[in-house]
N, C-alpha and C positions, 0 to 999 in steps of 0.2 A: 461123349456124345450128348449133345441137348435137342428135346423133343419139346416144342409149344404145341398145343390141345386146346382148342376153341372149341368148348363142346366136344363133339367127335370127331371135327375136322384137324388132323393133323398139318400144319405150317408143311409145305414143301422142304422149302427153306430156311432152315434157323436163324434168326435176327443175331445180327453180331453184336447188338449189347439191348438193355432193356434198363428202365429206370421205374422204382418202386417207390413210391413218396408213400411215409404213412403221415396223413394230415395230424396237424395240432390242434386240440378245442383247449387248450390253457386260458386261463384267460389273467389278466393282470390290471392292479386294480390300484388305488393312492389311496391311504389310509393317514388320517391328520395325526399328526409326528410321528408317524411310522415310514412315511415314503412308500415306495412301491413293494408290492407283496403280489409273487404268481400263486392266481388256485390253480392245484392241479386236477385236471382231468382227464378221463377214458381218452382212449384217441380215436378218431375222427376215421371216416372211411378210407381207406388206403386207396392209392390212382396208382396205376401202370399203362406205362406207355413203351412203345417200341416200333418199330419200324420191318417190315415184314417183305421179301422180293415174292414176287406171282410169275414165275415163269410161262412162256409163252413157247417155246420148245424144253424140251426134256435134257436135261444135266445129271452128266455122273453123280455130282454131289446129292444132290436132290434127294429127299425121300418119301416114295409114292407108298401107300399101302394099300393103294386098290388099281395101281395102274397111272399111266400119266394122266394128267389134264390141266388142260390152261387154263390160263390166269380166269378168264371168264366164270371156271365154276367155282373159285374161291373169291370171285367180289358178287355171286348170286348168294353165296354161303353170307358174305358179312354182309351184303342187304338185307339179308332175312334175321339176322342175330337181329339186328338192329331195327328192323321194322314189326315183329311179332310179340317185341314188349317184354321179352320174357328174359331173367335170369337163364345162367346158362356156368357150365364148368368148364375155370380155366386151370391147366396145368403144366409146368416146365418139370419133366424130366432128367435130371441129368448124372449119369453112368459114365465110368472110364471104355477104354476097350476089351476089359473083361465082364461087362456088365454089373458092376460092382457101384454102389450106388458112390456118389463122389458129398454128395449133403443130400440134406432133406427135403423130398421134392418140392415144388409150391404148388398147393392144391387151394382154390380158391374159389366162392361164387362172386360171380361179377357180372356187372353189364358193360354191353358195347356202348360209351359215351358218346363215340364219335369218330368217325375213319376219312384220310385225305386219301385220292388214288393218282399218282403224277406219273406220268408218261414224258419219259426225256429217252430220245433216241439218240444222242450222244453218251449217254452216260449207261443208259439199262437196256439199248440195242431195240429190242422187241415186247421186252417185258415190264411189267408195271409195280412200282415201287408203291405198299399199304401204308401209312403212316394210321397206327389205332391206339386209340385212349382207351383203355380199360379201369373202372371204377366197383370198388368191391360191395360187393352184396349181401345184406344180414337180415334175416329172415323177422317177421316181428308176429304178433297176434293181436286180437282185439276183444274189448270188453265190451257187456250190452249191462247198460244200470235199468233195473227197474224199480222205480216207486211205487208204493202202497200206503196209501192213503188210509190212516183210520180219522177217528173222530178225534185226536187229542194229538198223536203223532205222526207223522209220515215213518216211514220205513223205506230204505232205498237194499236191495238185494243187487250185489256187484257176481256177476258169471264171465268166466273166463273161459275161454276154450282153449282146451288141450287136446296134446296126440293121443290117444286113446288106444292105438294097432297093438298089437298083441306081438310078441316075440316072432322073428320072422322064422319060418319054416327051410326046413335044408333040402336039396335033390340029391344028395351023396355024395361020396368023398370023391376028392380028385388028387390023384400023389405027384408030388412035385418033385419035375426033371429039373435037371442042370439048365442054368441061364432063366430058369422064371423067376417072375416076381410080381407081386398082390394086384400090380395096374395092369399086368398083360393077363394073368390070369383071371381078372374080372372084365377086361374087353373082350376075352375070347369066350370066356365061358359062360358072361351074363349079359353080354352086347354094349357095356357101360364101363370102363376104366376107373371112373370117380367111385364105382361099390367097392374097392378095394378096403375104405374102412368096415365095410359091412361082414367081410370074408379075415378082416382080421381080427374083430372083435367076437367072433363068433370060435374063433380057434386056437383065443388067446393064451390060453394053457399050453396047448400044444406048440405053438410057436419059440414061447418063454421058455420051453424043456428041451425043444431043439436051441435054442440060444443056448443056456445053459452049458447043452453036455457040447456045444462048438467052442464054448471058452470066449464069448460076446458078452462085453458087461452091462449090454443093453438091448434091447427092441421094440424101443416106444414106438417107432415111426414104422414098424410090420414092416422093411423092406429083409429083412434078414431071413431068408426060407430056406432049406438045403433038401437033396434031391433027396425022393425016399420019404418025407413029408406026407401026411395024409390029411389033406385039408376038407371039412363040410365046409359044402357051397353053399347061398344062400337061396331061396326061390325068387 
């Protein structure tokens, strides 16, 4: 099963495919009697797109987590991604039908670049076909220079600002049943699926030693919990 997460809004309907471009900044260049020579560089911000149905009556398939609702309150949801300016967390899910993770989910900060909304009654009946560009999001910071002026030299002092917060504090354990895992246990418990990193870096010993004695020769990506687990949550 695959789950797309726009922020908190869960996709009714899971898009039957999705395309991830990570862009290229190479750049290439002619060098006299060398011929051409690629620099290589960092890559560039990744783009995802996909195409999304907005139901207008309710489908078995479909998946509601607060109840039905039409198409209306998931294109008020992506005017507002997209009008508020603000970064936002996107994630695909995807688990077999034991809940058994199938890869590594894709967890991403991104903006809404840009969304079509097409209404064809021959084709989508009642309901409205999303066409959304998604473009990924990296955080940055900023420097303040000050000069100081003497009689002989200037002096420039470069400040940087940093996170500063303190280790985050825990509300108490919570022991893991059958069928969880780090994103549902941080949307029920902390009202936000994307703290999953925050709930597995804080437990990561404990996770690594339930990995361990299950005979997993890994747990980078924290999806591997087993019941019986006592996880500190985070505040």
């Amino acid at each position: 099963m695959y789950q797309f997460y726009m922020d908190d809004m869960l996709l009714p309907v899971t898009p039957g495919a999705m395309t991830l471009k990570v862009a290229n900044q190479n750049k290439t260049v002619t060098l006299i009697n060398e011929g051409e020579i690629n620099i290589l560089k960092l890559p560039g911000l990744s783009k995802i797109s996909f195409n999304a149905l907005l139901p207008n009556k309710e489908y078995p398939f479909a998946q509601y987590e607060s109840g039905f609702q039409n198409a209306h309150y998931y294109m008020d949801k992506l005017e507002l991604l997209k009008t508020k300016c603000l970064p936002f967390q996107f994630q695909v899910i995807r688990t077999d039908d034991r809940g058994e993770m199938l890869m590594d989910s894709l967890d991403m900060q991104v903006s809404l670049e840009e969304y079509e909304l097409e209404e064809n009654a021959e084709e989508y009946e009642f309901d409205v076909m999303a066409k959304i560009e998604l473009k990924q999001y990296k955080t940055y910071g900023t420097k303040t220079i000050e000069f100081k002026k003497t009689e002989t030299t200037t002096e420039a002092t470069v400040t940087e600002k940093r996170d500063t917060s303190t280790a985050p504090k825990t509300t108490g354990g919570y022991t893991v049943v059958s069928g969880d895992n780090l994103w549902d246990i941080a949307r029920v418990k902390l009202g936000d699926g994307s703290r999953m990193d925050e709930i597995y870096e804080l437990n990561k010993d404990t996770i690594e030693a339930a990995v361990k004695k299950y005979g997993r020769s890994s747990s980078s990506n924290g999806w591997w919990i087993y019941p019986g687990t006592v996880l500190q949550l985070p505040s």
